[in-house]
N, C-alpha and C positions, 0 to 999 in steps of 0.2 A: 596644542594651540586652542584658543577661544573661540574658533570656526565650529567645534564638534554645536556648543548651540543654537548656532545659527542654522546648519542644517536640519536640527532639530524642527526647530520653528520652521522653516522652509518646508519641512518633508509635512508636517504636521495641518499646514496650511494646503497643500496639495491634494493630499489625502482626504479634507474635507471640502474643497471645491468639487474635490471626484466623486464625492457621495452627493452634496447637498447641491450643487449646483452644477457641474458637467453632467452627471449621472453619467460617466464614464469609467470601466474598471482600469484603462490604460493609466489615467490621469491620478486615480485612487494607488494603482500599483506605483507609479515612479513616485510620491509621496512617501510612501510607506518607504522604498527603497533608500532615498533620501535621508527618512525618519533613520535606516540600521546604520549607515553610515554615518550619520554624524552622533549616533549613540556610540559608537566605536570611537571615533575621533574625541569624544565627551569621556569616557572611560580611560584613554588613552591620557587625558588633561587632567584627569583626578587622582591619577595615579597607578593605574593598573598599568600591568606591562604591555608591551607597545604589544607584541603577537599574541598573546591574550587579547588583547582588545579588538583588533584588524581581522583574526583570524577569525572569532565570531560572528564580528561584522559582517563578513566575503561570504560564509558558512548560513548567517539567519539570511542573505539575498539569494544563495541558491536554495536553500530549504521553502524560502516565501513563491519564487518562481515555480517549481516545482511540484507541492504540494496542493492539492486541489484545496487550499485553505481561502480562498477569494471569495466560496459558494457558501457563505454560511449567513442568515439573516438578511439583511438589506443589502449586501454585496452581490447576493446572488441578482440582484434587478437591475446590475449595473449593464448599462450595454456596452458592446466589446466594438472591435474594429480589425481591421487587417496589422495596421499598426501596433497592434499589442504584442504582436509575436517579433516586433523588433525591437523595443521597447522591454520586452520581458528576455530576450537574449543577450542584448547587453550587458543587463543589469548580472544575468547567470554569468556571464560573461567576466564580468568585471569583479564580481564576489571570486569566482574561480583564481582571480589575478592576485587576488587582495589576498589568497590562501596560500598561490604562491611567495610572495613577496615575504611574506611573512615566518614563510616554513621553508624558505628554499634550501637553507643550507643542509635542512634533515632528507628534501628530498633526494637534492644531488650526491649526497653523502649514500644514502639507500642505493642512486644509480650507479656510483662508483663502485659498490659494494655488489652489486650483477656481474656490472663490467670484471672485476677482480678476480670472479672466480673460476675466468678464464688465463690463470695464469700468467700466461705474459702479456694480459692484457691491465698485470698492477698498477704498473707504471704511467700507462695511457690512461689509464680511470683518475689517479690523483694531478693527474695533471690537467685533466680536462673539465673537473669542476671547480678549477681554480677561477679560473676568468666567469665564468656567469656569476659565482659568487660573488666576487670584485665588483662587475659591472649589473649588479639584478635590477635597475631601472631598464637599460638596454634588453635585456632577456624578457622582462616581464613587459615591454611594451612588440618585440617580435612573436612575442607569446598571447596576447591578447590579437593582433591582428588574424596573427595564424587561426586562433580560436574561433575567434568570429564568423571568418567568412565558411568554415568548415559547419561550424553551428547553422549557419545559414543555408548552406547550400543540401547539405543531410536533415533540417528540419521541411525545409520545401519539397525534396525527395519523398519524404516520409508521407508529409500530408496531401502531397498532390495524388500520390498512389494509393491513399486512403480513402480521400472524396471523389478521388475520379471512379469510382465503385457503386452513388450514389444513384448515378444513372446505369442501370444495369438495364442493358439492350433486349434480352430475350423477355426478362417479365415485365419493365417499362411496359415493353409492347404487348404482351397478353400472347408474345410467341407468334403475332400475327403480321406479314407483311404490308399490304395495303389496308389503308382506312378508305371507305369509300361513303360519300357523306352527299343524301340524295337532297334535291331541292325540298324544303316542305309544300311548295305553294304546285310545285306540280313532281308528285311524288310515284319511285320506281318499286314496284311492287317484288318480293323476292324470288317468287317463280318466276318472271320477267327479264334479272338481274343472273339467276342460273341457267335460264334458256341460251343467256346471251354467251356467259363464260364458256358454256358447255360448246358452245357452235365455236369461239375464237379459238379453244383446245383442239376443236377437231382440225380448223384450220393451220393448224399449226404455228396462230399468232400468239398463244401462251401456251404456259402447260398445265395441267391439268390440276385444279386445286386441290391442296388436303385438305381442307376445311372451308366453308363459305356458313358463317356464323351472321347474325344479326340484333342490333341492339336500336330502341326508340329511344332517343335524347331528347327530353324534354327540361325548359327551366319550370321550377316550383317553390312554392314559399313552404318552409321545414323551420320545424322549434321543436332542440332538446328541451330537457329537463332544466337547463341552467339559462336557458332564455327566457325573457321574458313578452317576446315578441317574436312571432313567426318572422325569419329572414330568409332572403333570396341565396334557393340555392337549386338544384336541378336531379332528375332520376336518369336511373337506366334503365329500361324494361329489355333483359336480354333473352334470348330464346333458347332453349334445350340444347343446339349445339354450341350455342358459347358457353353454358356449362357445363359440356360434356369437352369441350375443347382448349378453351382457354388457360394460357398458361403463367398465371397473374400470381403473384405470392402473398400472402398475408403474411400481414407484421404484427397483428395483434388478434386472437381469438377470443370468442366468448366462454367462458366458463363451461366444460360440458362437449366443447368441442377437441377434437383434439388435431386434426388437420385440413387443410383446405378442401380436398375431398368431398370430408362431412360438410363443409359449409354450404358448398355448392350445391349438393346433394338437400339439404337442407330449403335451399333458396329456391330450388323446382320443386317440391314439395309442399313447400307450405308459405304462401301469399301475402305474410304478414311480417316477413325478415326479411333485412335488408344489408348490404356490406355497405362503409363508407371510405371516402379515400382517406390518407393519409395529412391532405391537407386542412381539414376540417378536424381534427384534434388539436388536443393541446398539446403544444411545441415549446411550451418554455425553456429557455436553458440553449435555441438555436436563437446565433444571433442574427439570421435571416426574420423571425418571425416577429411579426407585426402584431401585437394585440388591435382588433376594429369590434368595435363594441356592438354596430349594426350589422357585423354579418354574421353565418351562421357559425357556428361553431361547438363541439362536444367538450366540456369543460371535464368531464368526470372522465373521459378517456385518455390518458397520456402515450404520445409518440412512442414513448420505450416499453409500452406495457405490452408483453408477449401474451398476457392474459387478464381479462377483464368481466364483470358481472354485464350482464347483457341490459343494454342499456334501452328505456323507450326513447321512440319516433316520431315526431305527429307530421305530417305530412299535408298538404291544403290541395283538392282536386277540382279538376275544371270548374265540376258546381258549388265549387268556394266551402266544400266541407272538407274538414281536419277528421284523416283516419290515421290511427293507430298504427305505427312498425313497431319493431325490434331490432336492433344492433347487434349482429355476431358476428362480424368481421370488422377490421381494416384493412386496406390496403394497402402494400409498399408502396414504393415511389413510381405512379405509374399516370405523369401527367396529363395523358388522352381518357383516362378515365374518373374523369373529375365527377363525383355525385353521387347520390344512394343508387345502388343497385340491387336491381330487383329482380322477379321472374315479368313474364308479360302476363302472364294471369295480374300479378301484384298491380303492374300499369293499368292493366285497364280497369282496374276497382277504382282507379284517382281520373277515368276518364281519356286514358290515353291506350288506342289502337290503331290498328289499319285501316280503319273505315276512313274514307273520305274528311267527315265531320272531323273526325278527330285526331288523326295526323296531318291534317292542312289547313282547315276552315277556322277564321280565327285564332291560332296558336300557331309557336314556334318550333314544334316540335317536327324533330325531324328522324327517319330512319337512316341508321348506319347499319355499315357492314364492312366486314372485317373476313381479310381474305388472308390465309396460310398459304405458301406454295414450297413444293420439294426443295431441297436444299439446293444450292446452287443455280436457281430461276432465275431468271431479270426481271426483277419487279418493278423498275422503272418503267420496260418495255411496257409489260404485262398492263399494269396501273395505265398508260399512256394506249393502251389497248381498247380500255372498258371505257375510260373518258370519251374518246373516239364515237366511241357504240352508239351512246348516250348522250351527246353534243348539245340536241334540243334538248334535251333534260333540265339541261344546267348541272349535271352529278360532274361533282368535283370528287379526286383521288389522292390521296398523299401516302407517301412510304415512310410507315410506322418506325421500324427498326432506323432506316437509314436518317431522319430526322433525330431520334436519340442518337445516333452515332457519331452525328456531328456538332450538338450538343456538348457530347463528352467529350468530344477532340477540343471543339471550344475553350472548356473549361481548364484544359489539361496542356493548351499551347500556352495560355497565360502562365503558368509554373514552369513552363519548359523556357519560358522567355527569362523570367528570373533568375532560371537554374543557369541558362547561359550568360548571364549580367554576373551572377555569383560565381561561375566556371572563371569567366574573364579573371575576375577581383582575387579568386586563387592565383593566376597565371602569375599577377602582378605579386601577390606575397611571394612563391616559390620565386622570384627573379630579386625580390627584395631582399629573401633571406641571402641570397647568390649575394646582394651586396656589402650586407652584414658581413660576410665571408670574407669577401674580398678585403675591407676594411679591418676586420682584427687579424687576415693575413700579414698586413702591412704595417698597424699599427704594434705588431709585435713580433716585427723579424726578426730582432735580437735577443727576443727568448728564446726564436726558431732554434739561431746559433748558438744559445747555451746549450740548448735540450740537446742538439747533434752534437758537441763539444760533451758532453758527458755520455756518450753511448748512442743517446736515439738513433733508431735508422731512420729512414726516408719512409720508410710504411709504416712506422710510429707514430711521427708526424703526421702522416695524412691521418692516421686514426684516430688523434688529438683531436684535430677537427673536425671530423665524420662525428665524432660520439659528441660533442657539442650541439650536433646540429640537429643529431637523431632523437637529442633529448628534450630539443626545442619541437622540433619537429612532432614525437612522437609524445610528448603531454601535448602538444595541441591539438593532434588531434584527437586522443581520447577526451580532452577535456569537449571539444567540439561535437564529437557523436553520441557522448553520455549524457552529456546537457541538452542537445537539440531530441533525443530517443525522449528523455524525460519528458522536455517541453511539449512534443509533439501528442504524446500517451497522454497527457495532462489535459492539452487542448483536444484531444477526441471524447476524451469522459464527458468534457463540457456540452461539447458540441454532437462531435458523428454518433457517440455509443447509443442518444435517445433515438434515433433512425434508423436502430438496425443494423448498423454500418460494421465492418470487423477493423479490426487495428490493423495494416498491411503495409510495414514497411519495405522497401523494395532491398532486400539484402543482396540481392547480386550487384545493384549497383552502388547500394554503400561497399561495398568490399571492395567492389573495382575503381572506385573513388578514394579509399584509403589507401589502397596498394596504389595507385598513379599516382595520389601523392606522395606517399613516403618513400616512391624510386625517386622523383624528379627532384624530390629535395636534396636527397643523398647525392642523388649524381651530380648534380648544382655545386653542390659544399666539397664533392670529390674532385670536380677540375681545378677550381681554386687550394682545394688545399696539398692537391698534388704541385701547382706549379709555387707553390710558400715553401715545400720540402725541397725544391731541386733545387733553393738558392746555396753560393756557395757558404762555406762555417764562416770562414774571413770574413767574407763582404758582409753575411750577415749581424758578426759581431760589432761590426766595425759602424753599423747603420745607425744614425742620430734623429731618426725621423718623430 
């Protein structure tokens, strides 16, 4: 038909809203999608053969979904959205259909050709790719359903098990339980702070800490090499045991370095190196990240880089002069430690110590401290212990780990909502396909009664329909887990791979999700198709429905 050019033009027009005016790759991808399709439909009208034409069409939509081909030139700037991954599974989706439709009679012929070579299962194989052949609009629309919500519910698996990884609990926290964050304007001194802990241990109101660590958080004005203005950002000045203790992971070292260790080791030594978090690089390619032109940020650093030339510092201290660091670290994702860190030798060159002046008088800067305690403590208690202590203080407490933990459950209930939205929408197809069953039982009882009038048994029959269902059933679901594994691997190169992040699909539960569904299909299509075989031959020949 004359449609193949008009999707042409439609897809064409899409695909440049998505570039030059949405700046969206969603909007750019169903263009393009549009664009294969109606070249196939156009190919299809000039005269090429119809499966030639559809089959490449189904084949350039899943190859276009698939392939990290989005990221090349000005597409890489496109911003993404949550919706692309449903928008880009359809479309895989829908190509996979268009492969079928097209090729079904070579597939079901290959399936017959499994089935056969079980002997006396000949008979049952040619007779069971009769009817999908006949009916391949009916099969290829139970077939795309089927697909869908399996694509869907196995891509959300995939990536919620992926990013829920992002927040990792022990070096998020630095391995430390309470954050203990003193007033600046009337500030608790650290022999003060371990007198106190030491007497609640004896008391037996905590237990006894591993680590009592300490760090000064001060905000400061910082310009890399690619600013051209000092912007607002903040230090750490942390003390010998937070680097003999802390259990924080770098995501990116300096050239020369070669583990965290050295870095740290590095950072008490020598007063002019500093680590920076992870948020202060460049993050392109996450569609979380925000380019701000006024704040700080390391342009020559990139999120994925495991290794980097050591970068300069400039740093602005109380008396408004800019000293010199160096960069040889970053750090993973470890939100409580937002800003250059330092030694405290390095702090107080910029003007920030213990002295009175200078942790309180005029400035914001404030001392922390960071408490470890043996495995299995209440550090609710504990934290609600020292708060207690210190009341007039004003020293405020909060639990490190247990703040990222609920974080992560946060992030991890919202997938787990979906995955029960997408569980339900399976329920519905496996009761669909039941009705699909039910309907070619009845709409073809008088071939029942041929097939039993020439030989078949009654467990023949039902395995007419069993191998119908299992064929429908089991391309959907591979087309669903091949396509969504793809999609998902595709969307982490984009996204989680610059972070550090591993690829972690949850295989016990794709397994246990393919195996429940491919029983409850089966046994679905086995009630109905056992109660199609016990009609009698007569009645069933005799049936005009």
């Amino acid at each position: 038909t004359a449609r193949g050019p008009v999707l042409l033009a439609i897809g064409f027009l899409f695909a440049w809203v998505g570039v030059n005016v949405a700046g969206q790759a969603g909007v750019y991808g169903m263009g393009v999608s549009l664009f294969f399709i109606g070249l196939g439909q156009f190919a299809a009208w000039i005269g090429l053969p119809k499966r030639a034409a559809y089959s490449l069409s189904g084949l350039s939509l899943i190859l276009y979904w698939s392939l990290p081909t989005r990221e090349i030139g000005r597409l890489a700037e496109l911003g993404s959205n949550p919706g692309d991954f449903f928008i880009g599974g359809l479309f895989m989706v829908g190509g996979a259909i268009l492969l079928f439709l097209y090729n079904a009679e070579q597939l079901l012929t290959l399936f017959a050709g499994i089935l056969s070579r079980f002997g006396r299962l000949l008979p049952v194989a040619r007779v069971a790719i009769a009817y999908p052949v006949a009916a391949k609009g009916r099969t290829a629309t139970t077939l795309a359903m089927f697909s869908l919500i399996i694509f869907t519910l196995v891509g959300t698996a995939t990536i919620s098990n992926t990013f829920s990884n992002f927040l990792d609990v022990e070096s998020g926290s630095g391995g430390y339980d309470i954050l203990i964050q003193t007033n600046p304007f009337n500030p608790v001194g650290a022999e003060a702070l371990s007198d106190t802990i030491e007497e609640l241990a004896a008391q037996g109101q905590i237990e006894e800490p591993l680590a009592l660590a300490s760090a000064l958080f001060a905000p400061a004005q910082a310009r890399s090499l690619d600013m051209d203005a000092p912007a607002g950002y903040a230090i750490n000045g942390v003390d010998e045991e937070f680097l003999r203790t802390n259990r924080l992971e770098l995501s990116g070292l300096a050239t020369g370095y070669e583990s965290a260790e050295q870095v740290w080791a590095a950072l008490q030594a020598d007063p002019t190196l500093v680590v920076i978090d992870n948020f202060s690089v460049d993050r392109t390619g996450d569609p979380t990240f925000q380019v701000d032109e006024d704040a700080f940020l390391v342009r020559s650093i990139g999120a994925s880089d495991a290794t980097f030339d050591a970068v300069p510092l400039s740093i602005v201290g109380q008396d408004g002069m800019a000293r010199e660091f160096t960069i040889i670290g970053v750090l993973s994702s470890a939100p409580s430690f937002y800003g250059a860190m330092m030694s405290e030798d390095a702090a107080a060159q910029l003007g920030y110590g213990d002295g009175a002046a200078a942790a309180g008088a005029g400035t914001l800067a404030a001392r922390r401290y960071f408490v470890r305690l043996p495995e299995g403590a209440d550090a609710r208690a504990a934290a609600n212990a020292i708060e207690s202590a210190f009341s007039r203080s004003g020293l405020q407490t909060s639990l490190l780990k247990e703040q990222l933990a609920e974080s992560r459950s946060s992030i991890n209930s919202i997938f787990y909502l979906l995955q029960g939205f997408m569980g339900l929408g399976l329920l519905i197809g496996i009761a669909a396909l039941g009705v699909v069953t039910i309907r070619a039982v009845v709409e073809r009882r008088q071939q029942i009664g041929v097939l039993r009038a020439i030989g078949f048994q009654r467990g023949m029959v039902q395995a007419v329909f069993l191998a119908e269902n299992m064929f429908v059933a089991g391309l959907g679901t591979l087309i669903g887990y091949v396509l969504a594994l793809t999609f998902a691997y595709n969307l982490y190169l984009q996204v989680a791979a610059d972070q550090g992040l591993p690829f972690l699909p949850p295989w016990s539960t794709l397994i246990a999700i393919g195996v429940a569904v491919f029983a409850a299909t089966l046994f679905t299509a086995w009630l109905h198709a056992r109660q199609g075989a016990q009609v009698a031959i007569a009645e069933a020949l005799r049936y005009q429905g």
